[in-house]
PQR file of N, CA, C, O and H, with PARSE charges and radii, in Angstrom:
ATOM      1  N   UNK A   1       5.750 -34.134  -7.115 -0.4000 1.5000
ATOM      2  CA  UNK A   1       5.472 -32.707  -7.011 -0.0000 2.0000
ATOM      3  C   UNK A   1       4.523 -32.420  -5.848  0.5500 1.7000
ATOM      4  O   UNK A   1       4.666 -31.336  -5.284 -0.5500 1.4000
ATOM      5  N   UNK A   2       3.488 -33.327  -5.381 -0.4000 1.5000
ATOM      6  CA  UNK A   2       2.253 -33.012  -4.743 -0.0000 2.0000
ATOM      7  C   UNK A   2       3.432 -33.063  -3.299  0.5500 1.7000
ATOM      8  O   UNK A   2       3.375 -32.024  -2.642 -0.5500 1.4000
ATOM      9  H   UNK A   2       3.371 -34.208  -5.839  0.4000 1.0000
ATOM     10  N   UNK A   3       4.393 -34.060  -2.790 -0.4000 1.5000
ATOM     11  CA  UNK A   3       5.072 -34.089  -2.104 -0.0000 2.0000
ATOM     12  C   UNK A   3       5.762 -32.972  -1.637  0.5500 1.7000
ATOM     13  O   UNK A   3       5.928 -32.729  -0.442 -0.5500 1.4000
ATOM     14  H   UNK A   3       4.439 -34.904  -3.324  0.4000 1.0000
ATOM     15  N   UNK A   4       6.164 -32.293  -2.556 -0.4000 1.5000
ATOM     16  CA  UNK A   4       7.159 -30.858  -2.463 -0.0000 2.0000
ATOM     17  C   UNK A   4       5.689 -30.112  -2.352  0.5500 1.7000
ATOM     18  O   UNK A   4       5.919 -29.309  -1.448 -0.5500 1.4000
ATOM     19  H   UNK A   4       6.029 -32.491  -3.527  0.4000 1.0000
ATOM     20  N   UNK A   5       4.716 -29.966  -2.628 -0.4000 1.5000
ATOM     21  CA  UNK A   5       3.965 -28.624  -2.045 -0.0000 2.0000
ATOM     22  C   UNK A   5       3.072 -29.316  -0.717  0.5500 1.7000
ATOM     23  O   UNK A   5       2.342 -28.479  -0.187 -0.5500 1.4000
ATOM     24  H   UNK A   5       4.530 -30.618  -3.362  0.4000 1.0000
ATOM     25  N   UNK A   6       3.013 -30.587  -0.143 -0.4000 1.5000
ATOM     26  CA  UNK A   6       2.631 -30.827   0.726 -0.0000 2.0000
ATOM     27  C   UNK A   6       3.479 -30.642   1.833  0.5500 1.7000
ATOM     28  O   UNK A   6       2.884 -30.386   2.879 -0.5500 1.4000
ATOM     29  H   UNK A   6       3.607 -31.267  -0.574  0.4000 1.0000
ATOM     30  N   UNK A   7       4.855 -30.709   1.897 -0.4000 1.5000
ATOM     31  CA  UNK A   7       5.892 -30.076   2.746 -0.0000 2.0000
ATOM     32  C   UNK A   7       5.795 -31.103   3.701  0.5500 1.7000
ATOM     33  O   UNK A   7       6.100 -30.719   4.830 -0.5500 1.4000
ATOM     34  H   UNK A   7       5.339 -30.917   1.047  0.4000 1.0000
ATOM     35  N   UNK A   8       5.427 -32.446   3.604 -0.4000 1.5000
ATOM     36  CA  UNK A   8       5.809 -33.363   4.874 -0.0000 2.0000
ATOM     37  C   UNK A   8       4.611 -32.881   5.815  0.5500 1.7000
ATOM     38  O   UNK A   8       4.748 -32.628   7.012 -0.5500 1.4000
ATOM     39  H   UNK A   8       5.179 -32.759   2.687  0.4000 1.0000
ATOM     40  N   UNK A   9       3.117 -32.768   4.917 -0.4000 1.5000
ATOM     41  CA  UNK A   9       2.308 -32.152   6.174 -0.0000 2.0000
ATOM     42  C   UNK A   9       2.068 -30.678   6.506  0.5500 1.7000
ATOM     43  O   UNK A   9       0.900 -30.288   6.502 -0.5500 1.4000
ATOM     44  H   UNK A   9       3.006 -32.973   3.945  0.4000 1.0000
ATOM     45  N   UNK A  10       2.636 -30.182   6.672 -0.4000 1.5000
ATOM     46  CA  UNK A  10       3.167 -28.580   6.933 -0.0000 2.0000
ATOM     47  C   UNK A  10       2.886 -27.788   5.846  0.5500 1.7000
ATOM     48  O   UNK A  10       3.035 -26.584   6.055 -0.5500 1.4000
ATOM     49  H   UNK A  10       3.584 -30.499   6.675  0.4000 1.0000
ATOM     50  N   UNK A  11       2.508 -28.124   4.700 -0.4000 1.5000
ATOM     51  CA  UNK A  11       2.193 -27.306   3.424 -0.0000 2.0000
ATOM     52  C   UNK A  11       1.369 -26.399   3.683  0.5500 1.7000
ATOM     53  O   UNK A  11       1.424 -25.334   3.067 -0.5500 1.4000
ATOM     54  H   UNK A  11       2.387 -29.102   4.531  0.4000 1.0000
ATOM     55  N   UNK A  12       0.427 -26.629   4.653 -0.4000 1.5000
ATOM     56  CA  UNK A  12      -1.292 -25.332   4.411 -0.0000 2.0000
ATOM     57  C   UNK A  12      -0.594 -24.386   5.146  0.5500 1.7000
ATOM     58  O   UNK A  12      -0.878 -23.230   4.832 -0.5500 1.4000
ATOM     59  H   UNK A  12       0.383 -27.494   5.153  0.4000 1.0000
ATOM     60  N   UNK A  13       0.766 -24.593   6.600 -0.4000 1.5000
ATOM     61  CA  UNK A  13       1.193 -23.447   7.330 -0.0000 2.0000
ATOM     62  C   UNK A  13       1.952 -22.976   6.365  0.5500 1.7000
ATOM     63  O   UNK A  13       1.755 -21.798   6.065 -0.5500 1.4000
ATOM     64  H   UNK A  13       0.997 -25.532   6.856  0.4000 1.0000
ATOM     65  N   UNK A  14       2.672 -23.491   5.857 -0.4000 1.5000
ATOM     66  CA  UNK A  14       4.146 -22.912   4.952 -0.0000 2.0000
ATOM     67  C   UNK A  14       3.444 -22.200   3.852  0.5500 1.7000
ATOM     68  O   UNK A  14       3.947 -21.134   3.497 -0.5500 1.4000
ATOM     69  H   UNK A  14       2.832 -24.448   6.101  0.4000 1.0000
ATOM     70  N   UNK A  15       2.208 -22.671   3.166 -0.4000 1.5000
ATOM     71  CA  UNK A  15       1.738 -21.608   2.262 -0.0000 2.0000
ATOM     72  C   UNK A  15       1.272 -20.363   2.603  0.5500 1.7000
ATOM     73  O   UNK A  15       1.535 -19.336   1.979 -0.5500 1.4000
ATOM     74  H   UNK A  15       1.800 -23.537   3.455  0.4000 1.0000
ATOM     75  N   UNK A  16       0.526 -20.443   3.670 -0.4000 1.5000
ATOM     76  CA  UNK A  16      -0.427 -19.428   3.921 -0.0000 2.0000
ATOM     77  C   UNK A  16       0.698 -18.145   4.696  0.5500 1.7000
ATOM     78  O   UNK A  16       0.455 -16.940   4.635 -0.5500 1.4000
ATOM     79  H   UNK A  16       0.313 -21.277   4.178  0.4000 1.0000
ATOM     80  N   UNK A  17       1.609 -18.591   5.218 -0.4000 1.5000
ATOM     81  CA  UNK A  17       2.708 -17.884   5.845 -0.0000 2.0000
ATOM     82  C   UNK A  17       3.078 -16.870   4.469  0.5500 1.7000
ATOM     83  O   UNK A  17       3.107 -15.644   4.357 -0.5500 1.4000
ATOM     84  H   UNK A  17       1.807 -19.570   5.268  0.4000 1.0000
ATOM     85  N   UNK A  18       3.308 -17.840   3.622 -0.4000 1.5000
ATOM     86  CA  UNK A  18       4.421 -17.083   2.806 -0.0000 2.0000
ATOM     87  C   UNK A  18       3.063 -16.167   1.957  0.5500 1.7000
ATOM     88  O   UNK A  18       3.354 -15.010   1.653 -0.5500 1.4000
ATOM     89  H   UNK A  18       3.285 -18.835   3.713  0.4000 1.0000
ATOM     90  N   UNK A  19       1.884 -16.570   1.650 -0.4000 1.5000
ATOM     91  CA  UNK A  19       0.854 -15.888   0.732 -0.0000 2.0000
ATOM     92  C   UNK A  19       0.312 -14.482   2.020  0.5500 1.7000
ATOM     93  O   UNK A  19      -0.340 -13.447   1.888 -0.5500 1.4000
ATOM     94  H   UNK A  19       1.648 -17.510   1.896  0.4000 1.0000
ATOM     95  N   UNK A  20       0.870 -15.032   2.989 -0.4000 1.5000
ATOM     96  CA  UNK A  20       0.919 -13.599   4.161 -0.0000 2.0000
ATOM     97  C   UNK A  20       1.694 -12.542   3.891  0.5500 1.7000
ATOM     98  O   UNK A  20       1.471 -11.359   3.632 -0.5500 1.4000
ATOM     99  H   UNK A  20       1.400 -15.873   3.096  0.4000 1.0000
ATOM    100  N   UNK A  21       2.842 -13.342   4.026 -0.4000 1.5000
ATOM    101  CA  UNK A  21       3.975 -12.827   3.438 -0.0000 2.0000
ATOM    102  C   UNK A  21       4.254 -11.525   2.621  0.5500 1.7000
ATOM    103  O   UNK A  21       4.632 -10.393   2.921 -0.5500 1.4000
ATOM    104  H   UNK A  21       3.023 -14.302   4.237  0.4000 1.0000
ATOM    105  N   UNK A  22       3.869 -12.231   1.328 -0.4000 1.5000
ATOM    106  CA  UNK A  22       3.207 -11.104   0.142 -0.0000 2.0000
ATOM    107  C   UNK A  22       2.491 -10.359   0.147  0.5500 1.7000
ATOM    108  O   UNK A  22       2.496  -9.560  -0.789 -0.5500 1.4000
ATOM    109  H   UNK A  22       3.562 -13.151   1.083  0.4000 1.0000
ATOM    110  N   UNK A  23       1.485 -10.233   1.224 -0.4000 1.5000
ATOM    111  CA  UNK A  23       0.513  -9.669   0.998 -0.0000 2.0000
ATOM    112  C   UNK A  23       1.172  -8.651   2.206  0.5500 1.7000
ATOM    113  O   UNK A  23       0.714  -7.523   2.026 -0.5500 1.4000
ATOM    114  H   UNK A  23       1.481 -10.882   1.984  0.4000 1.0000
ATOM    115  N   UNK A  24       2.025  -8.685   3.283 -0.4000 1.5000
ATOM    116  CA  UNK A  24       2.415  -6.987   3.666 -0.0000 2.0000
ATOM    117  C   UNK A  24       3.242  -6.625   3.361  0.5500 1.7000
ATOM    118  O   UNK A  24       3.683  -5.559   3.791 -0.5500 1.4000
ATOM    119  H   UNK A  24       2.397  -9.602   3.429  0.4000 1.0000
ATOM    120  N   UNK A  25       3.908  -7.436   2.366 -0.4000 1.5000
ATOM    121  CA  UNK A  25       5.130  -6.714   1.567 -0.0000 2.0000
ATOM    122  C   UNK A  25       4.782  -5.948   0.454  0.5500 1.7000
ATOM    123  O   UNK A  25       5.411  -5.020  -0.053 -0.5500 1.4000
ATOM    124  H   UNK A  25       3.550  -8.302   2.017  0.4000 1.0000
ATOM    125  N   UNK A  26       3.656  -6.459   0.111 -0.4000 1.5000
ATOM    126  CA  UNK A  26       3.261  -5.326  -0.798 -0.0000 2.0000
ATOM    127  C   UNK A  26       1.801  -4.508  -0.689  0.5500 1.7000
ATOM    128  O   UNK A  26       1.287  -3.831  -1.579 -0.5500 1.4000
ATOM    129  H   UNK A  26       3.144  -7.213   0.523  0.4000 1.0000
ATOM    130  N   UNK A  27       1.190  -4.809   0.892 -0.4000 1.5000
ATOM    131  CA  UNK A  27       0.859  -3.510   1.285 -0.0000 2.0000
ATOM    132  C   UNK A  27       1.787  -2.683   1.939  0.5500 1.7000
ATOM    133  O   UNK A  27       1.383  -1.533   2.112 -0.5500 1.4000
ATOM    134  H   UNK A  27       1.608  -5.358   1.615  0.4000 1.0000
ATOM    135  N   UNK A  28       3.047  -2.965   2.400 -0.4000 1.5000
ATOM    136  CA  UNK A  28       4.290  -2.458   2.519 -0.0000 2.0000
ATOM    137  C   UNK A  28       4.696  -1.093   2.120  0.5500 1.7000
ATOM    138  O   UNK A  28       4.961   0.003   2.612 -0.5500 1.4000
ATOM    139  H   UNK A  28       3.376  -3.899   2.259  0.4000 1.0000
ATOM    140  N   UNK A  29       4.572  -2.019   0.395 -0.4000 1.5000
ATOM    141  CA  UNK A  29       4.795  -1.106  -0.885 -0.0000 2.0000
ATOM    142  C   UNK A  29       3.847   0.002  -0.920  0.5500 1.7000
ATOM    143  O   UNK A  29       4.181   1.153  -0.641 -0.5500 1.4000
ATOM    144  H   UNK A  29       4.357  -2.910  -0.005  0.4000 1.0000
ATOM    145  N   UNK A  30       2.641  -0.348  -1.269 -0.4000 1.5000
ATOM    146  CA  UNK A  30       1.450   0.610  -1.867 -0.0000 2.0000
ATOM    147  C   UNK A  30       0.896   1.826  -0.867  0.5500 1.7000
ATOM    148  O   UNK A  30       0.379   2.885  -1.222 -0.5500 1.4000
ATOM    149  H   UNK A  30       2.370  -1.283  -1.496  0.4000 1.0000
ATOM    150  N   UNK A  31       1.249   1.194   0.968 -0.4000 1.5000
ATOM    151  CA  UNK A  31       0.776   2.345   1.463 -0.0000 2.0000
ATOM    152  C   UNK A  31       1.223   3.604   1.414  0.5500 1.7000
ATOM    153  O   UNK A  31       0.467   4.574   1.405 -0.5500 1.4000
ATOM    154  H   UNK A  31       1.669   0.333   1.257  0.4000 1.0000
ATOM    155  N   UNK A  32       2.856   3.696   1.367 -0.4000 1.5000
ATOM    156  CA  UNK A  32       3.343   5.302   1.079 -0.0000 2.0000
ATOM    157  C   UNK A  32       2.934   5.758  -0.508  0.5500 1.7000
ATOM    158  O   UNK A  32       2.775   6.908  -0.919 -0.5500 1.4000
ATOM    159  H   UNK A  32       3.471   2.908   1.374  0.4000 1.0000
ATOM    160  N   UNK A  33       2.831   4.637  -1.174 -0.4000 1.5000
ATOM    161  CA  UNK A  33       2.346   5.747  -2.079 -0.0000 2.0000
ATOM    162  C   UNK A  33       0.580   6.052  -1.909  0.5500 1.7000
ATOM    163  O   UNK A  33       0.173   6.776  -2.817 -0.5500 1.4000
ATOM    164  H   UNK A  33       2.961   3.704  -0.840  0.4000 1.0000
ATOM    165  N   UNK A  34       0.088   5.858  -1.456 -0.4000 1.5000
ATOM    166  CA  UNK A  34      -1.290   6.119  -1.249 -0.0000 2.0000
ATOM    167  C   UNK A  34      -0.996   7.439  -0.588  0.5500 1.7000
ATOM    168  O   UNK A  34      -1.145   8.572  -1.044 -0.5500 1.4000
ATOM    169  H   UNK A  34       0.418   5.269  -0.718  0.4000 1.0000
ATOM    170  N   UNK A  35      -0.471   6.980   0.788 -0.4000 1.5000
ATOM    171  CA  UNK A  35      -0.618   8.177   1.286 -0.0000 2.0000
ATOM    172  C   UNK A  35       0.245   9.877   0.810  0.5500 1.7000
ATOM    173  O   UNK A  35       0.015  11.045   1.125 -0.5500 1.4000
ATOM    174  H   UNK A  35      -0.350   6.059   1.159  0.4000 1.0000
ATOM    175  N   UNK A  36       1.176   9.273   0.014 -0.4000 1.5000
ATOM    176  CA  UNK A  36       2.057  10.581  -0.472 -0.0000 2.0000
ATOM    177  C   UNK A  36       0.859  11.057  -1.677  0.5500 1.7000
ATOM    178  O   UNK A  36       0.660  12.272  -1.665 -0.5500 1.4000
ATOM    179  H   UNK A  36       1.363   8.325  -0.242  0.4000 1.0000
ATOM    180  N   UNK A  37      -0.257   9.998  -3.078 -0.4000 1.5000
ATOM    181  CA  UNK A  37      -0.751  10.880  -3.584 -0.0000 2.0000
ATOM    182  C   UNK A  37      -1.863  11.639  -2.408  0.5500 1.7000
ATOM    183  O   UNK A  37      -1.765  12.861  -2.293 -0.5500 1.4000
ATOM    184  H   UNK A  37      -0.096   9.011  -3.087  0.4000 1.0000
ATOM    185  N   UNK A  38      -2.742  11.017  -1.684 -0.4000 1.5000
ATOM    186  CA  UNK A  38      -3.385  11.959  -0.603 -0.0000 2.0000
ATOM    187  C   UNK A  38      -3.115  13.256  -0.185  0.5500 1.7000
ATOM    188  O   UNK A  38      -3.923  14.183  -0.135 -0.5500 1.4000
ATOM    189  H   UNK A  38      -2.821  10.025  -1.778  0.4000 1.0000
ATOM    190  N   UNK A  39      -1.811  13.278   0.146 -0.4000 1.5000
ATOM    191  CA  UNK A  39      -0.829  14.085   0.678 -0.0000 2.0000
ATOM    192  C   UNK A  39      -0.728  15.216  -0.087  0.5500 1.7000
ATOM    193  O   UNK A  39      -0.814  16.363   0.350 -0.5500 1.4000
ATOM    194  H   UNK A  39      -1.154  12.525   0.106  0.4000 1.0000
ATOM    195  N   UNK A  40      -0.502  14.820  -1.510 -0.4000 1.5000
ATOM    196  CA  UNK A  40      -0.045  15.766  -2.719 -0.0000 2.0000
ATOM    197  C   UNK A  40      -1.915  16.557  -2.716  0.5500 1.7000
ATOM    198  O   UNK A  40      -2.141  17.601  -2.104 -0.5500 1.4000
ATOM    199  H   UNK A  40      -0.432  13.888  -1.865  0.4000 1.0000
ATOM    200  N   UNK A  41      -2.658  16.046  -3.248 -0.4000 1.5000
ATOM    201  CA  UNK A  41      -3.984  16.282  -3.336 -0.0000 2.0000
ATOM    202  C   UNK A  41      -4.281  17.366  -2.336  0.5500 1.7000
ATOM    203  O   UNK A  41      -4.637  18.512  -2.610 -0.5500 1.4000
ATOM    204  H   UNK A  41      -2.475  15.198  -3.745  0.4000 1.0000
ATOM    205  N   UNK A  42      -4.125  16.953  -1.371 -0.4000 1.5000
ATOM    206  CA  UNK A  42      -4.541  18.056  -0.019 -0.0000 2.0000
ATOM    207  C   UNK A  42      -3.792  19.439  -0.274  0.5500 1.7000
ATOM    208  O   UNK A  42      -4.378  20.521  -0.302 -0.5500 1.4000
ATOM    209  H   UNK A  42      -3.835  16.022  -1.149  0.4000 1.0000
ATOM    210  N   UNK A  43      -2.549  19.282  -0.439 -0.4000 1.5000
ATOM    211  CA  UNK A  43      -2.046  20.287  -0.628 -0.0000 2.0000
ATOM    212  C   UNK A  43      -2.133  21.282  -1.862  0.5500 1.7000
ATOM    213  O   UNK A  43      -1.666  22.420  -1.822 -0.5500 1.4000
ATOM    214  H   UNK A  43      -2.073  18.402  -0.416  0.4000 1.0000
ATOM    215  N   UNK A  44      -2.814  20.707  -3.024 -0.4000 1.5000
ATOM    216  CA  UNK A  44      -2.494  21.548  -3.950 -0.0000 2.0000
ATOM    217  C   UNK A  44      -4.157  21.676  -4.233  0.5500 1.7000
ATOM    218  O   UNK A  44      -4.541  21.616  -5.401 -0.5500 1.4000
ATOM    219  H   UNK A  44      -3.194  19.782  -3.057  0.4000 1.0000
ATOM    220  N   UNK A  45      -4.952  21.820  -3.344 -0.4000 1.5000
ATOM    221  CA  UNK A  45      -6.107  22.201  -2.893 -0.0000 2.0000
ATOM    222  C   UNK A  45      -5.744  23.226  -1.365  0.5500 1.7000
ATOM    223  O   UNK A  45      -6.588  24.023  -0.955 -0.5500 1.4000
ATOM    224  H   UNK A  45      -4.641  21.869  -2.395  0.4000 1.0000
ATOM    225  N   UNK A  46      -4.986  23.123  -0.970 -0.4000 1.5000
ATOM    226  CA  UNK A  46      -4.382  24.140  -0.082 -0.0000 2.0000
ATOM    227  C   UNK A  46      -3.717  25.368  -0.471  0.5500 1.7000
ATOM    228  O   UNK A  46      -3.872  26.432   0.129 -0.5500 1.4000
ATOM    229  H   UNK A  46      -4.301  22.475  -1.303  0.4000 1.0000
ATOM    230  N   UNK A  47      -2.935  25.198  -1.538 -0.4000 1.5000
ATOM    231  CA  UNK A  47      -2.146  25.517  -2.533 -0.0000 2.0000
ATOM    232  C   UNK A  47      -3.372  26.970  -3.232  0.5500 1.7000
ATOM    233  O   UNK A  47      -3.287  28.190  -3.091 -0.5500 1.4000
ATOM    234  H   UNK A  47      -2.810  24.334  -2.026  0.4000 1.0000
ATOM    235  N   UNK A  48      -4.508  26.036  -4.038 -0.4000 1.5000
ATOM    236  CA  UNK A  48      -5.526  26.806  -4.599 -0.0000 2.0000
ATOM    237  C   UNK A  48      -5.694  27.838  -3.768  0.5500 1.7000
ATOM    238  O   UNK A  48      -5.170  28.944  -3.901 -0.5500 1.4000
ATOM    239  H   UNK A  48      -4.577  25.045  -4.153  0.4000 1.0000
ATOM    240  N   UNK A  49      -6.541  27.440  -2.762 -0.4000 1.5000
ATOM    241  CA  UNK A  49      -7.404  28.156  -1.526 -0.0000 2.0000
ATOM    242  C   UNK A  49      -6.376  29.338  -1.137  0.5500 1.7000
ATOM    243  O   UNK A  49      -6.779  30.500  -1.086 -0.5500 1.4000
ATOM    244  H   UNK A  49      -6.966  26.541  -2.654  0.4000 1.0000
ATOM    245  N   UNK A  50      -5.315  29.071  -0.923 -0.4000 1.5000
ATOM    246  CA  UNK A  50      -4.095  30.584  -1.214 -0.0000 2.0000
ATOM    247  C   UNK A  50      -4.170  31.223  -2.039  0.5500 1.7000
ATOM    248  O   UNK A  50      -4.414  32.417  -1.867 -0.5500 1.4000
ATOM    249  H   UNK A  50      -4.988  28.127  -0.965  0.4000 1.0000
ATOM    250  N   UNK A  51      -4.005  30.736  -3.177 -0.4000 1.5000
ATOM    251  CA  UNK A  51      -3.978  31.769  -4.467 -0.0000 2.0000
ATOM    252  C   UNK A  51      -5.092  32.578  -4.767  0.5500 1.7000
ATOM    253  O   UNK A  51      -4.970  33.568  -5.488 -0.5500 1.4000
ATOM    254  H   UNK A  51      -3.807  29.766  -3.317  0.4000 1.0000
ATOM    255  N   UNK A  52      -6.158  32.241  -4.279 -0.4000 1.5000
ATOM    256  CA  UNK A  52      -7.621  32.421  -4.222 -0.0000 2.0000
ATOM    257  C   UNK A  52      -7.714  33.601  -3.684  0.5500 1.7000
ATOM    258  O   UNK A  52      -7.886  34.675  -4.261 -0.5500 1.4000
ATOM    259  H   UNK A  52      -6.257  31.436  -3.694  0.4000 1.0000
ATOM    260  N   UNK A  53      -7.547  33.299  -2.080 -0.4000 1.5000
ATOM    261  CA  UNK A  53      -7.424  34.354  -1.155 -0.0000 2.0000
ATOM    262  C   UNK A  53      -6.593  35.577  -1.352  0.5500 1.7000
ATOM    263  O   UNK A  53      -6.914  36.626  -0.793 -0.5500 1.4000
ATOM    264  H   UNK A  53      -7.407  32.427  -1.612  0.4000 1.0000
ATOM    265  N   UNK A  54      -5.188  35.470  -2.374 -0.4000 1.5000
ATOM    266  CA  UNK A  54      -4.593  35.995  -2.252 -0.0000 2.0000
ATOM    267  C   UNK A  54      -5.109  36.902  -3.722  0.5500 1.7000
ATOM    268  O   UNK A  54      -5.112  38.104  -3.456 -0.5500 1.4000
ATOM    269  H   UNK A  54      -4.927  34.618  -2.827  0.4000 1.0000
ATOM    270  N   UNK A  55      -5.448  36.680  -4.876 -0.4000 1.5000
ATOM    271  CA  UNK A  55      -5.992  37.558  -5.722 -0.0000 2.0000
ATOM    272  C   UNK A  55      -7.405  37.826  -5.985  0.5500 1.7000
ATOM    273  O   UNK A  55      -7.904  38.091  -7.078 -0.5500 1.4000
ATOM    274  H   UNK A  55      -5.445  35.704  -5.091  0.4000 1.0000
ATOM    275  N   UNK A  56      -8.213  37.687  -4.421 -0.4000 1.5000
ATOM    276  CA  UNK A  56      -9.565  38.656  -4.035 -0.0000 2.0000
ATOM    277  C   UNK A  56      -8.918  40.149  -3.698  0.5500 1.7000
ATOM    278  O   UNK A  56      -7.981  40.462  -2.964 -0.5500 1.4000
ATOM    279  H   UNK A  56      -7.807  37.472  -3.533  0.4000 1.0000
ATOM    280  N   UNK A  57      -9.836  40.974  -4.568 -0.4000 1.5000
ATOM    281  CA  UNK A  57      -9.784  42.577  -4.169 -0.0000 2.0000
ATOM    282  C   UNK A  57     -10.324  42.467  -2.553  0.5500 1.7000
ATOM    283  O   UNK A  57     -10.432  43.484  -1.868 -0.5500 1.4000
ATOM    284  H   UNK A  57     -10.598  40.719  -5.164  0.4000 1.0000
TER
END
């Protein structure tokens, strides 16, 4: 087993590649949704600030 994760030597590149890997595939993932709730937030604080304005005498 230690053989198969030592990779003939090459194990610390082949891991760290692939634990790279993962890690912008799933900041990949998470940034649109970050930025779509941001997105949503701003707006429905934009949203308010209208309605606001709009039922001052």
């Amino acid at each position: 087993m230690s053989d198969v994760l030592a990779m003939g030597g090459y194990g610390n590149y082949v891991w760290i590649s692939y634990a790279l890997f993962v890690f912008v595939l799933l900041l990949d993932a998470l940034v649109p949704l970050l930025y779509r709730r941001q997105l949503l937030i701003r707006l429905r604080g934009q949203f308010r600030r209208q309605q606001a304005r709009r039922n001052t005498p």
